[in-house]
C-alpha positions as CSV (number, residue, x, y, z in Angstrom):
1,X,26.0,-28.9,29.6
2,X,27.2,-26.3,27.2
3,X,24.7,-25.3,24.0
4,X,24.7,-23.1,21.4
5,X,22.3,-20.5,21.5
6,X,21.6,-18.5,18.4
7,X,19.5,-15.5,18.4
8,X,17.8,-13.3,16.1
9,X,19.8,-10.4,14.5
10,X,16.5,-8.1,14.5
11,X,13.0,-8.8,14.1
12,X,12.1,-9.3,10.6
13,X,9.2,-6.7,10.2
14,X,11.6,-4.3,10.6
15,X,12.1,-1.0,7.9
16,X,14.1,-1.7,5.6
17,X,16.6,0.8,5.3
18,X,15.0,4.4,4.6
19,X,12.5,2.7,2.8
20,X,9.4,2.1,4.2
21,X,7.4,-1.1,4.9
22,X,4.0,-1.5,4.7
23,X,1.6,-4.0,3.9
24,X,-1.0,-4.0,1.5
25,X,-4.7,-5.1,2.5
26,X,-4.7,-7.1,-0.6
27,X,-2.4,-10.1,-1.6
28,X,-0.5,-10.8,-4.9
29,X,-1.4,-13.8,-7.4
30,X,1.4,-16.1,-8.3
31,X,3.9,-15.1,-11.6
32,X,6.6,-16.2,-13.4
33,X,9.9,-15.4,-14.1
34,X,9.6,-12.9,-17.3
35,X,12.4,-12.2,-20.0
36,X,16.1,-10.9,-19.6
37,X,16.3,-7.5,-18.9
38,X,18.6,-6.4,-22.6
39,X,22.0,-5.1,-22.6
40,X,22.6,-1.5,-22.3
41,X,20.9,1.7,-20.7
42,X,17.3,1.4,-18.5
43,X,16.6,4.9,-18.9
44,X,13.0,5.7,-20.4
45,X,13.1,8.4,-23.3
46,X,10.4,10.3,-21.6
47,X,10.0,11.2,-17.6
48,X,6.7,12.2,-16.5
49,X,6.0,12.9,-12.2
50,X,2.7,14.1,-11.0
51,X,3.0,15.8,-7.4
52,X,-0.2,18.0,-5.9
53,X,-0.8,20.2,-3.1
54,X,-4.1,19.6,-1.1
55,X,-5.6,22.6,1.1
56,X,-8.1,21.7,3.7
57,X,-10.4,24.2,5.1
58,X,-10.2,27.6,3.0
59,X,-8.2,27.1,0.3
60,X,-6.5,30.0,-1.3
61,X,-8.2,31.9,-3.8
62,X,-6.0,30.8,-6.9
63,X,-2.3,29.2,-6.2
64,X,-1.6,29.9,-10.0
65,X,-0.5,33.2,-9.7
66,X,2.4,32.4,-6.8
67,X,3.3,29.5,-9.3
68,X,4.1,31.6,-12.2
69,X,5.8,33.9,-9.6
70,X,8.0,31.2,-7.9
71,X,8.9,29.5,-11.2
72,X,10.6,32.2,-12.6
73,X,12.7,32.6,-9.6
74,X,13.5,29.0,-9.0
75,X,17.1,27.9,-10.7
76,X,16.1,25.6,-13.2
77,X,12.5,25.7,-13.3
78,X,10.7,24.0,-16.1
79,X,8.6,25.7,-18.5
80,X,4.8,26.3,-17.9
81,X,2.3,24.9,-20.4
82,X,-1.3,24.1,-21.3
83,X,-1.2,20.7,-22.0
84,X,2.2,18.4,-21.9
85,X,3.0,17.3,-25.0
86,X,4.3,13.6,-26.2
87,X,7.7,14.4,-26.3
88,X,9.4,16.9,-24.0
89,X,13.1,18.7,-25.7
90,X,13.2,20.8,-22.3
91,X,11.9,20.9,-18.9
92,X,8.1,21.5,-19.0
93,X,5.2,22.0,-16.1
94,X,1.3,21.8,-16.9
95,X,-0.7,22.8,-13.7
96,X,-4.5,22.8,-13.3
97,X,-6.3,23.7,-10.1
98,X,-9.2,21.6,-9.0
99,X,-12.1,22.7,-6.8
100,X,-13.6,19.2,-7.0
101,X,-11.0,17.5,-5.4
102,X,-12.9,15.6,-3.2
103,X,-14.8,13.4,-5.8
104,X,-12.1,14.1,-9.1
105,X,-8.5,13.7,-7.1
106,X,-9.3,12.3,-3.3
107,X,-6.8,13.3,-1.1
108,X,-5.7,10.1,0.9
109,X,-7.9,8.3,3.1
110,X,-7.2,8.3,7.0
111,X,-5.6,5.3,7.2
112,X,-3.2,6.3,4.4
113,X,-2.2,9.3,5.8
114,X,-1.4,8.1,9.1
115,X,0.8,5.1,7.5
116,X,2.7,7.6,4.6
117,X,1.6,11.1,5.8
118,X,5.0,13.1,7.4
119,X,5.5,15.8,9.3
120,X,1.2,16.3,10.0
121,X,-0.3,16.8,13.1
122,X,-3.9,15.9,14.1
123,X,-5.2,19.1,13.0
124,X,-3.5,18.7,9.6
125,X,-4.5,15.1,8.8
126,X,-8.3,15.9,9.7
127,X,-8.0,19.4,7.2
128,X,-6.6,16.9,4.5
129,X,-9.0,14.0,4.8
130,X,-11.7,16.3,4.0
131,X,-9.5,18.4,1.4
132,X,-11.7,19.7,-1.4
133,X,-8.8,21.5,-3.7
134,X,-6.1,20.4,-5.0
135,X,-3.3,21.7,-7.4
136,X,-2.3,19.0,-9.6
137,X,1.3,20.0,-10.9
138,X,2.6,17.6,-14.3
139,X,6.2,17.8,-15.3
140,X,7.8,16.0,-18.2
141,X,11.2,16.0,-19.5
142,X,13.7,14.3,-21.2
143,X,15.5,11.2,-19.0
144,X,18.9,12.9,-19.5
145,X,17.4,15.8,-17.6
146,X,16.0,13.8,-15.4
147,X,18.2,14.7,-11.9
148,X,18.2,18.4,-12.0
149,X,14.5,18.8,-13.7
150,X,13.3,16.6,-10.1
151,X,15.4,18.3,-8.0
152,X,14.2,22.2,-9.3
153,X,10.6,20.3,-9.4
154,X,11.0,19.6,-5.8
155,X,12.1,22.9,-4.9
156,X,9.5,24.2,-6.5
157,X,6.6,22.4,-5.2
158,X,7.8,23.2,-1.5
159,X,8.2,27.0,-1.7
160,X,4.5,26.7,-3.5
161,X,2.8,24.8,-0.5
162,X,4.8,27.1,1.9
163,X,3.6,30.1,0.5
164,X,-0.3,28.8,-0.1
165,X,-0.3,26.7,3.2
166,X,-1.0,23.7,1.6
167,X,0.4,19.6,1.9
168,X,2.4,17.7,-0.8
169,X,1.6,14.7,-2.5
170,X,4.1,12.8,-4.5
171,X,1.7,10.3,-6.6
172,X,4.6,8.0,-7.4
173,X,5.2,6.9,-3.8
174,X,1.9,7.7,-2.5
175,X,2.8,9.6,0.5
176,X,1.7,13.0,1.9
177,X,4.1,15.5,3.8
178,X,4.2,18.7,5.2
179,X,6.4,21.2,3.2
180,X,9.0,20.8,6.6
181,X,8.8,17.0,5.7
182,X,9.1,17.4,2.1
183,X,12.2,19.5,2.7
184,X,14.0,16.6,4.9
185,X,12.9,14.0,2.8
186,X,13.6,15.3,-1.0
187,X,15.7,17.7,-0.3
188,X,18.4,16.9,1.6
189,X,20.6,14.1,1.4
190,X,21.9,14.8,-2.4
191,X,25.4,14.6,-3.9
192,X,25.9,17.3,-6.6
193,X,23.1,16.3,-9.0
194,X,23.0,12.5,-7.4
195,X,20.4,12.0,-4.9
196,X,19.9,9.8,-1.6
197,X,17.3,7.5,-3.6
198,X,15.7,5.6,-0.6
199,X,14.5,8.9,0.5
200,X,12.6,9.2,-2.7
201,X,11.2,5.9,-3.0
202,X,8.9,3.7,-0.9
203,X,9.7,-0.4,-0.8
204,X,6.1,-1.9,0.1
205,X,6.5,-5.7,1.5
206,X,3.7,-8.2,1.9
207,X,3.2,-12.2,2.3
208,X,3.1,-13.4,-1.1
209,X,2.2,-16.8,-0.3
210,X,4.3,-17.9,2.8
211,X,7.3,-15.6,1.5
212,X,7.7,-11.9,1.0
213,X,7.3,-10.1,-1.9
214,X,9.1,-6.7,-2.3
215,X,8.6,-3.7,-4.6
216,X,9.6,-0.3,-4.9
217,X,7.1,2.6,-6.2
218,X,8.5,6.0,-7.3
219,X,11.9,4.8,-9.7
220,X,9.7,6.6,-12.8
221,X,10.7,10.1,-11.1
222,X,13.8,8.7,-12.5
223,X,12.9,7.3,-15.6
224,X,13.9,4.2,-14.6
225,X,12.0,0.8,-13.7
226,X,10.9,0.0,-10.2
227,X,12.5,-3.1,-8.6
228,X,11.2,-6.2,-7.7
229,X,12.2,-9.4,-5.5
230,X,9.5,-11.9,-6.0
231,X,9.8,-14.2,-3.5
232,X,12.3,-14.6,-0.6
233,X,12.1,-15.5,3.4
234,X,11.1,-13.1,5.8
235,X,14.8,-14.4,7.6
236,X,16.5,-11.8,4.7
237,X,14.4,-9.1,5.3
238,X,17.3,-6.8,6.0
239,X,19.3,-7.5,3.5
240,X,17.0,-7.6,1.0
241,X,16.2,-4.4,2.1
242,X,20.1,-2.8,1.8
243,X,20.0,-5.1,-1.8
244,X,16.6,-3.1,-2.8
245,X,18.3,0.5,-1.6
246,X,21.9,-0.6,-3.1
247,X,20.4,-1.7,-6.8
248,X,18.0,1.3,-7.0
249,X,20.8,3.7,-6.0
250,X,23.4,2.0,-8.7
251,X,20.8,2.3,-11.0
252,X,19.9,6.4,-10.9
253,X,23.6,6.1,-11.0
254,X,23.8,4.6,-13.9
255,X,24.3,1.4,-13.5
256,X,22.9,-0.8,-16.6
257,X,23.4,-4.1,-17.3
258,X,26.3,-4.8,-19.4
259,X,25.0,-8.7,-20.9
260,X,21.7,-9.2,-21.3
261,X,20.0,-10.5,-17.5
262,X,23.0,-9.5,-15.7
263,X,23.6,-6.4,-14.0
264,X,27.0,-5.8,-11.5
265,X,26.8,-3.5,-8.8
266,X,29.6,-2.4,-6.5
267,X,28.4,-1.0,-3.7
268,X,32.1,1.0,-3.3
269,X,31.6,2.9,-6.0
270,X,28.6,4.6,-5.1
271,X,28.6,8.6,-5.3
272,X,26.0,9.3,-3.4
273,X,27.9,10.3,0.4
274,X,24.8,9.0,2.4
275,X,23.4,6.3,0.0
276,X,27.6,5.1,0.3
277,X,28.2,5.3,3.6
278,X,24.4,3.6,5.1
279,X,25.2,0.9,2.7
280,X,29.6,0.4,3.9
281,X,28.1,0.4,7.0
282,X,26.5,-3.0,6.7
283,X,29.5,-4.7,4.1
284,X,31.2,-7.2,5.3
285,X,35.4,-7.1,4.9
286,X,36.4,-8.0,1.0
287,X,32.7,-8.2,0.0
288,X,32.5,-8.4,-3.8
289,X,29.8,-6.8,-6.1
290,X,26.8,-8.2,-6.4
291,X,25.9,-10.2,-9.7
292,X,22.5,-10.1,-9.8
293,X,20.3,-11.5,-12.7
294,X,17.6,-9.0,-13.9
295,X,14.7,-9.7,-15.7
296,X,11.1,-8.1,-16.6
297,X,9.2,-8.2,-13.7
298,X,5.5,-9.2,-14.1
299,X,2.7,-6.7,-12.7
300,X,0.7,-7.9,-10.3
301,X,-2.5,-5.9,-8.3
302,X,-1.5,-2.9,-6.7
303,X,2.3,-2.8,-8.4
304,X,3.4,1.0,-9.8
305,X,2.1,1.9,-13.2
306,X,5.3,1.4,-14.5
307,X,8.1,-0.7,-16.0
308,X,8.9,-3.4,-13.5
309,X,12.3,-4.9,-13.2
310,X,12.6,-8.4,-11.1
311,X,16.2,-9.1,-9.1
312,X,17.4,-12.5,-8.4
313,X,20.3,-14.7,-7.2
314,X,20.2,-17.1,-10.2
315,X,23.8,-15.7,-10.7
316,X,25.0,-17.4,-7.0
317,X,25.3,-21.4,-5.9
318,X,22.6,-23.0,-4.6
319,X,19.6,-25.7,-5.5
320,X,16.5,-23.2,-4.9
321,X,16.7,-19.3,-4.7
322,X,16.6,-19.3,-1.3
323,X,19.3,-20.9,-1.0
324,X,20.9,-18.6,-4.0
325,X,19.9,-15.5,-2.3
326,X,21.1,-16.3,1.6
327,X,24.6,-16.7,-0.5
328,X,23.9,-13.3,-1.9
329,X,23.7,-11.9,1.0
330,X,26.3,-13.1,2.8
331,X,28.8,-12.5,-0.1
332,X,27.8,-8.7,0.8
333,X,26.6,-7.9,4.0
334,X,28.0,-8.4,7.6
335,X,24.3,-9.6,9.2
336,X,25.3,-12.5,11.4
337,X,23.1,-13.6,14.4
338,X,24.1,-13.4,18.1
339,X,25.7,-15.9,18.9
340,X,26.0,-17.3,22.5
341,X,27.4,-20.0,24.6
342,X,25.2,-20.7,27.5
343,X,25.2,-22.9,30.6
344,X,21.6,-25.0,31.4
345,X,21.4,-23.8,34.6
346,X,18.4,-24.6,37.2
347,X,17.1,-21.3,36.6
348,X,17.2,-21.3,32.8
349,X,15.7,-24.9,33.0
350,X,12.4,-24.0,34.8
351,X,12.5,-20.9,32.9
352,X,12.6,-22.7,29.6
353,X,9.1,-25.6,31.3
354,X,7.3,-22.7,32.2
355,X,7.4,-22.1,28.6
356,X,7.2,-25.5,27.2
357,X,4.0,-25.5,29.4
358,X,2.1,-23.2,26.7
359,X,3.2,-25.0,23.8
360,X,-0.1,-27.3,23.7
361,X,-2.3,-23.7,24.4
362,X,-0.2,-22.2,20.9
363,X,-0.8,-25.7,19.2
364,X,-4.5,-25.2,19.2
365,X,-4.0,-21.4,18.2
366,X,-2.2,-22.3,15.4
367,X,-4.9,-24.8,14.2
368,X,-7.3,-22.5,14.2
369,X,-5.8,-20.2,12.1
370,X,-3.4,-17.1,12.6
371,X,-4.0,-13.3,11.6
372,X,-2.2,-12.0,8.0
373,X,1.4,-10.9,9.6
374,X,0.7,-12.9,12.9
375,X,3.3,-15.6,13.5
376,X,4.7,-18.2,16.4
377,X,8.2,-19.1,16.3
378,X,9.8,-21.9,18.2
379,X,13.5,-22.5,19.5
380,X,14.7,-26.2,18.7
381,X,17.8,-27.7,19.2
382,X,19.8,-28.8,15.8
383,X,22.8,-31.3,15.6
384,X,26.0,-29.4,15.4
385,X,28.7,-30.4,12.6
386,X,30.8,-31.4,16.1
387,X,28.4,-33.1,18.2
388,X,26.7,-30.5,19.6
389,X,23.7,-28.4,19.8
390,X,22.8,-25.3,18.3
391,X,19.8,-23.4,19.6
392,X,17.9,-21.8,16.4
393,X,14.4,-20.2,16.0
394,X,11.8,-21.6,13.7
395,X,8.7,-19.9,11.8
396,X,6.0,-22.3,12.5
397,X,4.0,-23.7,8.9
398,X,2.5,-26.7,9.8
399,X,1.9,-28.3,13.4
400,X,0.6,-31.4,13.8
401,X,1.1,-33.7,16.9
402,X,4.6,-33.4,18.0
403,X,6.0,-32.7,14.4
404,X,6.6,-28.9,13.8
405,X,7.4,-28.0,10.4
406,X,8.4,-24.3,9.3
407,X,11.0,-22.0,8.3
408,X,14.5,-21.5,9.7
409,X,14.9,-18.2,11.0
410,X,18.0,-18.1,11.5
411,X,21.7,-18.7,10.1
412,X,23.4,-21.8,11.5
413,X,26.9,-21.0,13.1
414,X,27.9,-24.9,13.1
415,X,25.7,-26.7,10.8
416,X,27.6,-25.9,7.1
417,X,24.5,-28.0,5.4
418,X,21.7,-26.0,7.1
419,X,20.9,-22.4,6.1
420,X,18.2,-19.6,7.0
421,X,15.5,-19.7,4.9
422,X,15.1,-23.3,4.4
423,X,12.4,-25.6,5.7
424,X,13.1,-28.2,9.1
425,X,11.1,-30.0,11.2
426,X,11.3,-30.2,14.3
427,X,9.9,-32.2,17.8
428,X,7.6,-30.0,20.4
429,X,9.0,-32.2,23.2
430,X,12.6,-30.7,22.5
431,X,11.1,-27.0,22.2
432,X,13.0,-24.9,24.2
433,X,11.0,-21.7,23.8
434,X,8.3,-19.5,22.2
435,X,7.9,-16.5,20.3
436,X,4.6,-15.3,19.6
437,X,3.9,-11.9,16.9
438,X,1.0,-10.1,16.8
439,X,-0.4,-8.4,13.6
440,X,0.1,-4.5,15.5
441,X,4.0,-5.7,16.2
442,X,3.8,-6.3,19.7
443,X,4.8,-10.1,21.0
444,X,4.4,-12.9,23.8
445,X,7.2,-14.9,25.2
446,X,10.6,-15.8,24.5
447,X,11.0,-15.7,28.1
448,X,14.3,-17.3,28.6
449,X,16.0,-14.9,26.6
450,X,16.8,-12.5,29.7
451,X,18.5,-15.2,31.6
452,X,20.7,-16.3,28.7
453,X,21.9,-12.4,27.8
454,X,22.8,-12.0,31.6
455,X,24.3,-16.1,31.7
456,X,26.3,-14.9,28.5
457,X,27.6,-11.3,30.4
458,X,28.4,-13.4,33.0
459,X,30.3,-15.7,31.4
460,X,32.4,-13.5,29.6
461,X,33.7,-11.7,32.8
């Protein structure tokens, strides 16, 4: 007997992009949809970023000095003042050194550093945790400035923790780096004046109530709001990432929205060489630009302290936005699952009981409750639009007797009514196997899926 087995195209945790994905201790509270983003530019009036340099152990005497010294060396370097006023005309930097650090601007805690520190070893991370000075460096200047004022900012904040031996952090993103990382992270990467934006953001991703919520943190460097997709299945993880990366990128290109809630993006006309080319890479042949729908996005704990813009698919066909965003993405992006036509051979049948054998063992794990980012998948046979049967995995949500209810993880090949993201049921007597994901990444079973890549290799000989 021939099926249809179709398998994963990567797991879903996965980064997204060059963004990176972490999840939050705490959990977001429902919101609504909020208004139509207006017509017409997203650029702030004002841009304000806040970067510091931490020293651990002896700190230098006074980093002031070699700022003043560096800044009027530095192409473009903004102008140094007491206090920042309300409204910057030109490019302006108000720095204050504090010995207090440790109780008035803690440096990140250990866990923090080891999740968004870069380029620190051991040494490095145990000197910072217990960092008691910091420089705190303000810059302000107008939005139209915005490009080369961060660029000359960043250039500037490097040479500075060079010279005094100290570590970077960008309070927008809430990372830490080593002037080496802060080089290969801000610093390279940029077109002329246009910069390779996921390398300047962070995306953090968390359950949000059975779905996954997605935000960016560190757009105000821009001037411009960070992004937010409320709600969508962890099946469009991927893509959702490369739509984050793609809209953020469009927008510190200057992509606005030309009618009120709607904002076109074509991923083609990107000028950013590396932003372009990562994002062409994962196009599909004739894709079209993307119509999103754009809207205030509502704050919720933990969100940047700044204006939030929400992304949806309201633009596409569908009866529910997941629906509306799984034809999002594939109007864009070239993400299909593996597909393979198998043989049930002996082998893959006692494989496949061995497995079947644990499902009452997962049953009772289930009940009792799973782990935040802890999951079990099953593989269940649905009826082909021929006949047939096409093998697909499902995120397990409710399991109760032999009924297994949950999301479909992945895209039907042959099924034109069935789609990932949407909710199926389906019989533990028919499960053919399991898939079990720990909270630290690591995962149990899916045993069978060794015999059917080498039945597949055979079979194509």
């Amino acid at each position: 007997m021939h099926v249809l087995d179709n398998r994963p195209a990567g797991a879903w945790r996965a980064l997204i992009l060059a963004c990176v994905l972490a999840v939050p201790a705490w959990r977001a509270h429902a919101a609504d949809a909020g208004a139509a983003v207006p017509a017409g530019s997203l650029l702030a009036p004002q841009v304000r970023v806040e970067f510091a340099i931490y020293y651990g152990g002896d700190a230098p005497a006074d980093p002031l000095p070699r700022l003043a010294a560096l800044r009027a060396t530095t192409p473009g370097a903004p102008r140094m003042v007491a206090t920042l006023p309300d409204v910057a005309t030109e490019p302006l930097l108000a720095a204050r050194l504090d010995r207090g650090a440790k109780t008035d601007y803690a440096p990140p805690e250990p866990v923090m550093i080891q999740r968004f520190g870069y380029g620190l070893s051991q040494a490095d991370a145990a000197a910072l945790a217990h960092a008691q000075t910091a420089l705190i460096l303000d810059f302000a200047h107008p939005a139209s400035r915005a490009m080369p004022a961060l660029r000359a900012a960043s250039v500037l904040v490097e040479q500075l923790a060079r010279d005094t031996h100290g570590f970077i952090w960008d309070e927008a993103t809430r990372e830490v780096m080593s002037p080496d990382a802060w080089h290969e992270r801000r610093l390279l990467g940029w077109t002329g004046d246009v910069p390779d934006v996921a390398h300047h953001i962070v995306v953090h991703a968390y359950d949000n109530g059975g779905s996954v919520r997605a935000i960016s943190l560190g757009m105000g460097k821009f001037g411009l709001p960070d992004v937010v997709l409320q709600s969508f299945s962890g099946t469009l993880i991927k893509p959702m990432g490369w739509l984050l990366n793609l809209t953020v990128q469009a927008m510190v290109e200057g992509a606005a929205p030309a009618r009120a809630g709607q904002l076109d993006i074509d991923p083609r006309a990107l000028r950013n060489e590396k932003a372009r080319g990562a994002l062409q890479a994962q196009l599909k042949p004739g894709a079209q630009p993307a119509r999103l729908a754009v809207a205030t996005g509502l704050r919720e704990e933990g969100d940047p302290a700044n204006r939030l813009m929400a992304i949806s698919a309201s633009r596409y066909p569908g009866s529910d936005e997941a629906l509306r965003l799984s034809a999002l993405s594939h109007s864009l992006f070239d993400a299909q699952d593996d597909l393979k036509l198998v043989h049930h051979t002996d082998e893959l049948r006692n494989a496949s009981e061995a497995a079947r054998a644990r499902l009452p063992a997962l049953r009772e794990l289930f009940a009792r409750g799973l782990l935040p980012n802890e999951s079990i998948e099953v593989k269940a046979p649905f009826r082909t639009d021929e006949g047939g049967r096409e093998w697909m995995w499902v995120q397990v949500e409710r399991w109760k007797g032999d009924a297994i209810e949950g999301m479909l993880v992945n895209e039907p090949d042959r099924i034109a009514k069935l789609h990932s993201g949407q909710h199926v049921t389906a019989s533990q007597a028919e499960v053919f196997d399991w898939l079990h994901r720990f909270p630290d990444g690591h995962s149990e079973g899916d045993t069978t899926d060794a015999i059917i890549e080498r039945l597949d290799k055979e079979r194509q000989r």
